[in-house]
KESEKE-146126 format. One record per residue: residue in one letter; residue number from 1; x, y, z of N, C-alpha, C in turn. Coordinates in steps of 0.1 Angstrom, whole numbers, plus 5000, padded with zeros to 4 digits. Layout:
<pts>
   aa     i   neast   nnorth    nup   caeast   canorth   caup   ceast   cnorth    cup
    A   NUM       X        Y      Z        X         Y      Z       X        Y      Z
...
</pts>
This chain:
<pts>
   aa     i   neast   nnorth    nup   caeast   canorth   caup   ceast   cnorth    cup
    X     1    7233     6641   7045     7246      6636   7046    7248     6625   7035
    X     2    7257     6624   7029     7263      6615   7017    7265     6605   7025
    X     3    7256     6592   7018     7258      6577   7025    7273     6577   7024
    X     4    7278     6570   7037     7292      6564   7032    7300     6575   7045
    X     5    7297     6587   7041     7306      6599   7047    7308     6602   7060
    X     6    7313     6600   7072     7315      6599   7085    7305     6614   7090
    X     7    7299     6609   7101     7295      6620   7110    7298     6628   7117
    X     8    7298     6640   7115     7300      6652   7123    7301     6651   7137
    X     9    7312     6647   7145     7311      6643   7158    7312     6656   7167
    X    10    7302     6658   7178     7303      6667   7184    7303     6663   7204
    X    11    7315     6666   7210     7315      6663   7224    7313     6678   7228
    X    12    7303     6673   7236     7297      6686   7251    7305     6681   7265
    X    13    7313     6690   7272     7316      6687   7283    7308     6696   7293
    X    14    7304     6687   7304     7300      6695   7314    7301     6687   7323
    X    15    7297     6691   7336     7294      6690   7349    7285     6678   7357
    X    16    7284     6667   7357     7279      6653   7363    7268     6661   7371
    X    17    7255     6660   7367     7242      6667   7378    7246     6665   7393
    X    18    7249     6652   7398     7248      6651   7413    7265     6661   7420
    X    19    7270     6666   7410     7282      6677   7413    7279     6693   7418
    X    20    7270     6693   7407     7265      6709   7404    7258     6715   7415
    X    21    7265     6724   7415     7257      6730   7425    7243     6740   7424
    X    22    7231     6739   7431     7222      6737   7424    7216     6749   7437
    X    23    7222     6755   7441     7220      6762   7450    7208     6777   7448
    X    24    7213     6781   7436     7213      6793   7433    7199     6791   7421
    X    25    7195     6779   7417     7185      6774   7409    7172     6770   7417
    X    26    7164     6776   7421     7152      6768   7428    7145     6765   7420
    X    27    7140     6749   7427     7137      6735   7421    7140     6727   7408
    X    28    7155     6733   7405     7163      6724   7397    7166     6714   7400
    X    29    7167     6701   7403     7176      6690   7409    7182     6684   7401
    X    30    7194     6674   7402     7199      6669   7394    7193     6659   7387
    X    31    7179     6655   7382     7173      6646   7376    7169     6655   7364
    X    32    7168     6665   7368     7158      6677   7358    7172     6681   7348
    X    33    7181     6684   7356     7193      6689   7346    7200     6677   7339
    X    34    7197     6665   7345     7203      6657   7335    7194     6652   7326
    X    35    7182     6652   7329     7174      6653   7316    7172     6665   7303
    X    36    7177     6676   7310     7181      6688   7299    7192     6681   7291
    X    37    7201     6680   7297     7211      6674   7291    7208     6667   7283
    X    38    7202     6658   7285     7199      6645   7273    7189     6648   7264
    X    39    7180     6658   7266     7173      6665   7256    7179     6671   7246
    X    40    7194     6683   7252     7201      6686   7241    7210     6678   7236
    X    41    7213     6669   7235     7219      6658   7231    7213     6651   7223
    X    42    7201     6650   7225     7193      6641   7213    7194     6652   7201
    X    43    7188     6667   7208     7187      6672   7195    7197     6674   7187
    X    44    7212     6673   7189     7218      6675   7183    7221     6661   7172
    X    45    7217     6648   7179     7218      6639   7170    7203     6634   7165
    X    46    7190     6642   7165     7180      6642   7154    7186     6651   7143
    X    47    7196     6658   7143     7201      6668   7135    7214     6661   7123
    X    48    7214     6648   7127     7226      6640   7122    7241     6639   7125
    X    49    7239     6649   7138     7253      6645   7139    7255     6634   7152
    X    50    7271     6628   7153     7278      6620   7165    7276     6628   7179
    X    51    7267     6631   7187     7268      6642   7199    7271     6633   7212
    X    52    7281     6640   7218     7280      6627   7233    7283     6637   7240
    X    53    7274     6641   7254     7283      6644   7266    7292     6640   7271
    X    54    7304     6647   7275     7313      6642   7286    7311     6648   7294
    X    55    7306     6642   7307     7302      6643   7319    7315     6645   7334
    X    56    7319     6660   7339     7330      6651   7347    7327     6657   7360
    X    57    7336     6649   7366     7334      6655   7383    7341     6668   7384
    X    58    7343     6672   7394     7349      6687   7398    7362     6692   7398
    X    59    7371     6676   7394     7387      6680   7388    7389     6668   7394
    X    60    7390     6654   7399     7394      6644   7403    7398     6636   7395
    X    61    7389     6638   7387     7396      6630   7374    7392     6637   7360
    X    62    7385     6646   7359     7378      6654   7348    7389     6655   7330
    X    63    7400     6657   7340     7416      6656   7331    7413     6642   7317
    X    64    7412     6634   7329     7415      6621   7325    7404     6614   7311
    X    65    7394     6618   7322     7378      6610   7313    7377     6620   7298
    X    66    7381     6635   7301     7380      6643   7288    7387     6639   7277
    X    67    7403     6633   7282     7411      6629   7276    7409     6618   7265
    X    68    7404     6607   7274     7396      6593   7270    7387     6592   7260
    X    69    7378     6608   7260     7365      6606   7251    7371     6615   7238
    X    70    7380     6625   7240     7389      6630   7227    7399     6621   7224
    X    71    7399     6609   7224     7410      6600   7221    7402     6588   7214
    X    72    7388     6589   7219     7380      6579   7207    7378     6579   7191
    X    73    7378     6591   7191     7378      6595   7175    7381     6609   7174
    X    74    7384     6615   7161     7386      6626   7160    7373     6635   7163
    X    75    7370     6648   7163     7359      6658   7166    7357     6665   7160
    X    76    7350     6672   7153     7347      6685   7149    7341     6697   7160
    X    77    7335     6695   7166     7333      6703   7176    7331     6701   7190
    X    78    7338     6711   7198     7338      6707   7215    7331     6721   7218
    X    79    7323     6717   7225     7311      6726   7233    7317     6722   7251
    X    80    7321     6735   7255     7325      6738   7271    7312     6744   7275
    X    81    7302     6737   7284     7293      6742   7292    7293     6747   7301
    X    82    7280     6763   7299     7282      6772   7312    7287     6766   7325
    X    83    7280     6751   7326     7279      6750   7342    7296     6744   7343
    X    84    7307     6745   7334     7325      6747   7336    7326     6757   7338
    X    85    7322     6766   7330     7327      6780   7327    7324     6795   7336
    X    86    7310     6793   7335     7305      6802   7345    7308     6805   7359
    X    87    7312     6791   7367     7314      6796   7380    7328     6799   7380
    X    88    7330     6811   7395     7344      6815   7395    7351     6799   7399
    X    89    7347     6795   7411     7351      6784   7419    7355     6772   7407
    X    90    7346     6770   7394     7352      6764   7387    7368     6768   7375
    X    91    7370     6779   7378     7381      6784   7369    7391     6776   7367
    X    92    7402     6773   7370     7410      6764   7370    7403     6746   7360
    X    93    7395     6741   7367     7386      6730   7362    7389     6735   7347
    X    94    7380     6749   7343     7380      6754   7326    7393     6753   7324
    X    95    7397     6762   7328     7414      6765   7324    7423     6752   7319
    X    96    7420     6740   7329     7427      6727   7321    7420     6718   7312
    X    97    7403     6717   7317     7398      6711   7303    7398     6720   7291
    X    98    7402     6734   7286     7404      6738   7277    7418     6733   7272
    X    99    7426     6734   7278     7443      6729   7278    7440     6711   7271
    X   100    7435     6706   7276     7430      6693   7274    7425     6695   7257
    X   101    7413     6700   7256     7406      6698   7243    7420     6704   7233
    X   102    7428     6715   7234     7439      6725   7228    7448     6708   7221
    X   103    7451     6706   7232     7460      6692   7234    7454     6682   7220
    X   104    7442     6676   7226     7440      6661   7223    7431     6665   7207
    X   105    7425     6677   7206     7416      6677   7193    7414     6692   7190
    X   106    7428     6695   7187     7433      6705   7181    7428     6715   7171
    X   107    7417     6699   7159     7414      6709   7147    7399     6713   7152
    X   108    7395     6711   7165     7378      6711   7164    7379     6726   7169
    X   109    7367     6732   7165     7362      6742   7165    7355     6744   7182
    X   110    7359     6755   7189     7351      6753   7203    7341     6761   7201
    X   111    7332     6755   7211     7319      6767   7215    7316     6768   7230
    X   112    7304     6778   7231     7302      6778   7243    7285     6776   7246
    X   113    7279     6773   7254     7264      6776   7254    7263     6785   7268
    X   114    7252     6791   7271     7251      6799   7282    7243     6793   7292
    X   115    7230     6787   7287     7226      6775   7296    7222     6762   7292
    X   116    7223     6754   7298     7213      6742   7294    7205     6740   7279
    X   117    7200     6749   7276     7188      6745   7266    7191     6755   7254
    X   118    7207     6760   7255     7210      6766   7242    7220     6757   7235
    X   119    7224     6747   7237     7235      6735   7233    7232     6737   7219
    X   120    7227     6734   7211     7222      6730   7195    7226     6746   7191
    X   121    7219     6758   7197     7227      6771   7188    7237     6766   7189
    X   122    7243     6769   7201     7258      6770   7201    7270     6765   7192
    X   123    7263     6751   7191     7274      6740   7178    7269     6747   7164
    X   124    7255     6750   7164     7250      6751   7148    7258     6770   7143
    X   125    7265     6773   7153     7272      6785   7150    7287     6782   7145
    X   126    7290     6770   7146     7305      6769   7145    7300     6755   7131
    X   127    7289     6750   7129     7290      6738   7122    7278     6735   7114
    X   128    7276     6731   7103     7262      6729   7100    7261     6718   7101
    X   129    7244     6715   7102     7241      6705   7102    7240     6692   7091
    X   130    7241     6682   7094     7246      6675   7079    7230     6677   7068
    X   131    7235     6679   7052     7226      6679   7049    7212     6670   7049
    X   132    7210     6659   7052     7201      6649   7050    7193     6655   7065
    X   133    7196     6661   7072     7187      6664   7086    7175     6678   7081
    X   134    7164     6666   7086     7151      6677   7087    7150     6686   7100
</pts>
């Protein structure tokens, strides 16, 4: 990456661990998945880019906090996580945080991951990584 030149910012939205329903995963708990999480999160910023989860609850306020975190800075890419997407019960939830991202950061590129530990494909398909990243 050219000193000087802003970072590739990338927000992941997903699902707050102590939310998820963890039913259908034996011996997942939400310490394990939130440490996935922050595993793919690192890797995306050992990679050089800006990566932040936004973490939301089940629709209470999910609108809101999404809003807040695409209103910090502009984005290049927004990553919707299986655990929004995948369930039926979550449909609606997706349906307005996509409305949301449409809205507030228009020019970013969306992606999708299928689980937990594919975060990094998923963006590196829509974005490269800055050049200075080993």
């Amino acid at each position: 990456m050219l000193k000087g030149s802003p970072m590739k910012r990338v927000v992941l939205i997903g699902l707050l661990p102590s939310v998820v329903d963890l039913s259908a995963f034996p011996g997942l708990t939400p310490e394990k998945l939130g440490a996935s999480l922050a595993r793919e999160e690192q890797s995306l910023r050992d990679l050089g880019f800006d990566a932040r989860w936004c973490l939301t609850d089940l629709g209470e306020t999910a609108e809101a906090v999404l809003r807040a975190t695409l209103d910090e800075k502009p984005c290049d890419v927004v990553l919707i996580g299986a655990g929004v997407r995948a369930s039926a019960a979550h449909f609606l939830l997706f349906e307005k945080l996509v409305n949301v991202v449409h809205e507030r950061a228009p020019q970013a590129k969306i992606c999708f991951n299928t689980r937990p530990d594919d975060t990094r494909e998923a963006v590196l398909r829509w974005i490269e990584a800055p050049a200075s990243a080993t």
